[in-house]
C-alpha positions in Angstrom: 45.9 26.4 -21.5 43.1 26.5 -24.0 43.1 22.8 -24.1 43.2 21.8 -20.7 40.1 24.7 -20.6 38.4 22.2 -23.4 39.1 19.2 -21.6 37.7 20.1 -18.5 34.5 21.9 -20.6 33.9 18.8 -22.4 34.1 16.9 -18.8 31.5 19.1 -17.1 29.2 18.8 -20.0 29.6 15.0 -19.8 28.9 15.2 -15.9 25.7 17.1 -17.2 24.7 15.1 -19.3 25.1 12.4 -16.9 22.8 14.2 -14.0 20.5 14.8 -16.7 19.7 11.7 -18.1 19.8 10.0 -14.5 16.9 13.1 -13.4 15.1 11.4 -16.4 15.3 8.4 -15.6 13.1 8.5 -12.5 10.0 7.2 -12.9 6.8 8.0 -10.9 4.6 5.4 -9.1 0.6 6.6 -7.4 0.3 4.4 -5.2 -3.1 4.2 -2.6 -3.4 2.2 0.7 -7.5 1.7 1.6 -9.0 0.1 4.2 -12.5 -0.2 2.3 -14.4 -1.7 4.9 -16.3 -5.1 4.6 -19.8 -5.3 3.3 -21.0 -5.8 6.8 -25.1 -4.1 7.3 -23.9 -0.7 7.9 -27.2 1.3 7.3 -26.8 4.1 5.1 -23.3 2.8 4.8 -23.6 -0.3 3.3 -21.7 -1.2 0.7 -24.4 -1.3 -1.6 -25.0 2.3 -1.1 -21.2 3.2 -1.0 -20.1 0.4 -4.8 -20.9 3.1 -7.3 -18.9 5.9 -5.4 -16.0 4.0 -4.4 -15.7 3.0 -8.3 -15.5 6.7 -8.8 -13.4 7.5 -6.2 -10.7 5.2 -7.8 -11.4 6.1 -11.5 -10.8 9.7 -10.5 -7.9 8.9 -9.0 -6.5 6.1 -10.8 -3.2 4.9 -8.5 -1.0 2.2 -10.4 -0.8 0.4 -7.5 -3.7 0.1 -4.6 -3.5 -2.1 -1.3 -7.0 -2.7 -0.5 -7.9 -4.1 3.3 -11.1 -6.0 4.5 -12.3 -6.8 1.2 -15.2 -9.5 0.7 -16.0 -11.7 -2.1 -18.9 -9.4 -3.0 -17.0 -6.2 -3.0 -14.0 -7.8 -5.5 -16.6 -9.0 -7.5 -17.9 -5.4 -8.0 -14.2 -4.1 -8.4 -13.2 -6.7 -10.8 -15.9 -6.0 -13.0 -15.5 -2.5 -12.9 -11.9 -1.9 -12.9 -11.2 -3.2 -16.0 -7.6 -2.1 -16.5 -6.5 -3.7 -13.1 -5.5 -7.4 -12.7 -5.8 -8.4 -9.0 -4.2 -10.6 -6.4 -4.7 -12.0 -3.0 -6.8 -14.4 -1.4 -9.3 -15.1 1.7 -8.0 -15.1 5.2 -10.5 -17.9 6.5 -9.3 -20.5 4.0 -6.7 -19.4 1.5 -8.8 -19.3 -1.1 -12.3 -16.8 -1.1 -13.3 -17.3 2.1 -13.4 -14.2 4.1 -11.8 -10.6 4.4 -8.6 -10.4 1.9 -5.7 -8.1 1.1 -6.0 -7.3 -2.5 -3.5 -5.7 -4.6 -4.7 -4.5 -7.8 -2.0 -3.1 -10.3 -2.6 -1.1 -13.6 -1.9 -3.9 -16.3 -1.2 -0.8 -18.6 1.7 0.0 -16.4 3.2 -3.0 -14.6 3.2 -7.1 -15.9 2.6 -9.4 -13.5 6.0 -11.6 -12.7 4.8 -13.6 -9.5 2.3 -13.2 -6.6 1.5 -15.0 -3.4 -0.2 -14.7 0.4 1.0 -16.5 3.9 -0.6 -16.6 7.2 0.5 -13.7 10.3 1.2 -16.6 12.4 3.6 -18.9 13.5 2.5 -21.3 10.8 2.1 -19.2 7.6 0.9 -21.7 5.0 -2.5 -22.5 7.5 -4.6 -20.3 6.7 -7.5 -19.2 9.3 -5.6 -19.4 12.5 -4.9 -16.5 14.7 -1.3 -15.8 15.3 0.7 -15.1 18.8 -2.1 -13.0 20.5 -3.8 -11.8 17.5 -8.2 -11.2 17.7 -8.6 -12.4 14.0 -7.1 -14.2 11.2 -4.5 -12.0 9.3 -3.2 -12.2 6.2 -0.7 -10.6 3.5 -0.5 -10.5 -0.3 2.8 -9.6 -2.5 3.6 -8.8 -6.1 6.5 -8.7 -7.8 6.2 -6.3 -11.0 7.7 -4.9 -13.8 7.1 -1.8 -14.8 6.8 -1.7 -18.5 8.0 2.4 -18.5 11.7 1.0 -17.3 11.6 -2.8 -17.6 12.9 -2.8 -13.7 11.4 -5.4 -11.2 9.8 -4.2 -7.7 8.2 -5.6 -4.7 5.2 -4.9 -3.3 3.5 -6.5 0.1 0.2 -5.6 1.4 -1.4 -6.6 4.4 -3.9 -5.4 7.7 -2.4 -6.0 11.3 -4.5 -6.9 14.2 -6.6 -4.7 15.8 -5.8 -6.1 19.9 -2.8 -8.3 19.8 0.6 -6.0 20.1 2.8 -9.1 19.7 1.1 -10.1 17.0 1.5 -6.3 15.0 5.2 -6.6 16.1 5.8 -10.6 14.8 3.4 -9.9 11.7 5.5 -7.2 10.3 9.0 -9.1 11.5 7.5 -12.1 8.9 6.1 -9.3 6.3 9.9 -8.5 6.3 11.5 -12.0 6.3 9.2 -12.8 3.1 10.6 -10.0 1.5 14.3 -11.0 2.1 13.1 -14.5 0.7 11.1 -13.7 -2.3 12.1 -9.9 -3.3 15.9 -9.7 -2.6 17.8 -6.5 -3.6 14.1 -5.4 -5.4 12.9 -1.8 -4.6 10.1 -2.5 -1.7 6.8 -1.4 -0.9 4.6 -2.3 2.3 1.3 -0.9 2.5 -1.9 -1.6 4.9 -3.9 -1.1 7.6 -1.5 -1.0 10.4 -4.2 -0.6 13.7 -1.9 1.4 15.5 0.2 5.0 15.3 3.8 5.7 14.4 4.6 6.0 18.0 4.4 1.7 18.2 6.5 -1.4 17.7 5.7 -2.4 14.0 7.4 1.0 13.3 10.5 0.9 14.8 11.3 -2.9 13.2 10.1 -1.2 9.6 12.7 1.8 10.5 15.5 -0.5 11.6 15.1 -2.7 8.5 15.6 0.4 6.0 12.2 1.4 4.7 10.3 4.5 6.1 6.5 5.9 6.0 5.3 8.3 3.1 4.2 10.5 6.3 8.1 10.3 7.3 9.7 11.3 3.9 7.3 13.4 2.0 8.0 17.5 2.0 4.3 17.8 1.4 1.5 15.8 3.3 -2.3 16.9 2.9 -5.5 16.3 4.1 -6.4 15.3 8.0 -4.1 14.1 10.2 -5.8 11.0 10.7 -7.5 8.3 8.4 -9.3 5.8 10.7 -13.1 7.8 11.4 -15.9 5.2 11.7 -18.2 6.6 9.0 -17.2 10.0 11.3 -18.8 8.7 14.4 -15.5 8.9 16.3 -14.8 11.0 19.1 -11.8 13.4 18.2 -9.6 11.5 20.6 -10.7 8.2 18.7 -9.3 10.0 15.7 -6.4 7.9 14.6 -3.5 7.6 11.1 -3.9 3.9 10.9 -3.3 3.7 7.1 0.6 3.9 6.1 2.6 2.8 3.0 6.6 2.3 3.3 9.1 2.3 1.2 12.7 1.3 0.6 15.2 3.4 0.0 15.0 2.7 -4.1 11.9 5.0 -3.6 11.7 8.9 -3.4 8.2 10.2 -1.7 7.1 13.6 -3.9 3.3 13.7 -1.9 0.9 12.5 0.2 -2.4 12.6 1.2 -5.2 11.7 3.4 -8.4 11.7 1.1 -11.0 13.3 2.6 -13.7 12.7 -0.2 -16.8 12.7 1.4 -20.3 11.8 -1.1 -23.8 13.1 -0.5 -25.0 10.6 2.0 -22.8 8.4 3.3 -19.3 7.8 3.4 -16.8 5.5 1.2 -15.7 3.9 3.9 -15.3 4.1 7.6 -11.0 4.7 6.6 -10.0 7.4 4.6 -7.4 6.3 1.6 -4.4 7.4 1.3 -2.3 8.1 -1.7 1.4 9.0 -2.7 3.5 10.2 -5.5 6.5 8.3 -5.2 9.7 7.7 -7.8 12.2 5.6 -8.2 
């Protein structure tokens, strides 16, 4: 009896041992969706006024991973020379290249090697760059990553991208081809899609993100802080103009610890008319 007793010991310690190392072997990702509005003349919120805060903002923070939307030549310039342990990808909606508003990803190079990156076209044509897709009011555009993160050596996906503002067929077909690049250049890899969504979690481009396995932090996190909403217009909006317009969603490879609207406010003016957002996640 006393052996079968030190069998089934030395089993249960193994089994231990097991959940233990696997507990360990989670690794945690910050990531930050921002919508950091373009350098248009906003008066006291011009991005001129706003650079030296936003630079703060993120050092303070310091997410591994940030999605930026709407940013101009002028503002990456800024952020490149200031953000010195982020390498950056993504191009210009108007022409592929710097032309116009892009979708930037910026990764900690301390934490994740770039393996490959690209950007396509929301349209029906995905390789022409500065055409509207289906019933779209602008251009739109999406960047991806694939990186390794040098803490576990493991691969994952990451797409970031800003829907349209007016055309509901063109939220709906933009996130169906978000999705359909994935499958192409990311199979099996952990996913992330983060942006500027222009609409609430009560719309199309959710469902089809639901249906194809990956979920908001907003939907998985036991603890969400900060407002309810991120979209504010420099905190001109009317409280029914209030709106959470800024999501990230992950596959289920990811875990969501936190999240949170940041509702970091400087003397003066605001960082941008969006609020970030940010999440704890692990894999």
């Amino acid at each position: 009896m006393k052996k079968y007793s030190n069998i089934l010991l030395g089993l249960l310690l193994a089994l231990l041992g097991v959940s233990s190392i696997q507990a360990k072997g989670k690794t945690e990702i910050c990531i930050m969706t921002y919508n950091i509005r373009l350098s248009a003349d906003d008066g006291v919120n011009k991005w001129s006024n706003r650079s030296a805060d936003n630079l703060k903002m993120l050092e303070y923070y310091s997410p591994d991973l940030i999605g930026m939307q709407e940013a101009c030549p002028d503002q990456l310039a800024d952020l490149d020379a200031n953000l010195t342990d982020y390498g950056r990808v993504g191009v210009g909606r108007d022409d592929g290249k710097k032309k116009g508003e892009h979708c930037p990803i910026f990764y900690n190079k301390k934490r994740f090697v770039l393996i490959k990156s690209g950007n396509f076209a929301l349209s029906t044509t995905p390789t022409v760059y500065g055409v509207k897709g289906w019933d779209a009011a602008y251009p739109r555009i999406a960047t991806w990553a694939i990186l390794k993160d040098r803490k576990t050596g493991r691969k994952i996906a990451y797409f970031n991208t800003h829907l349209d503002n007016e055309g509901t067929v063109a939220r709906r077909e933009g996130i169906k081809l978000v999705l359909e690049k994935a499958k192409q250049l990311a199979p099996n890899l952990p996913l992330l899609v983060s942006g500027d969504f222009n609409c609430t979690d009560v719309t199309g481009p959710f469902d089809i993100l639901n249906a194809a396995g990956l979920k908001s932090i907003y939907q998985l996190s036991p603890v969400v802080y900060g407002p309810k909403w991120s979209y504010h217009d420099y905190g001109r909006a009317k409280p029914e103009e209030l709106e959470l317009l800024d999501y990230v969603f992950v596959s289920k490879a990811f875990d969501v610890k936190r999240a949170r609207v940041i509702q970091d406010k400087p003397e003066g003016h605001y960082l941008s008319d969006h609020y970030p957002v940010i999440a704890q996640i692990q894999y």
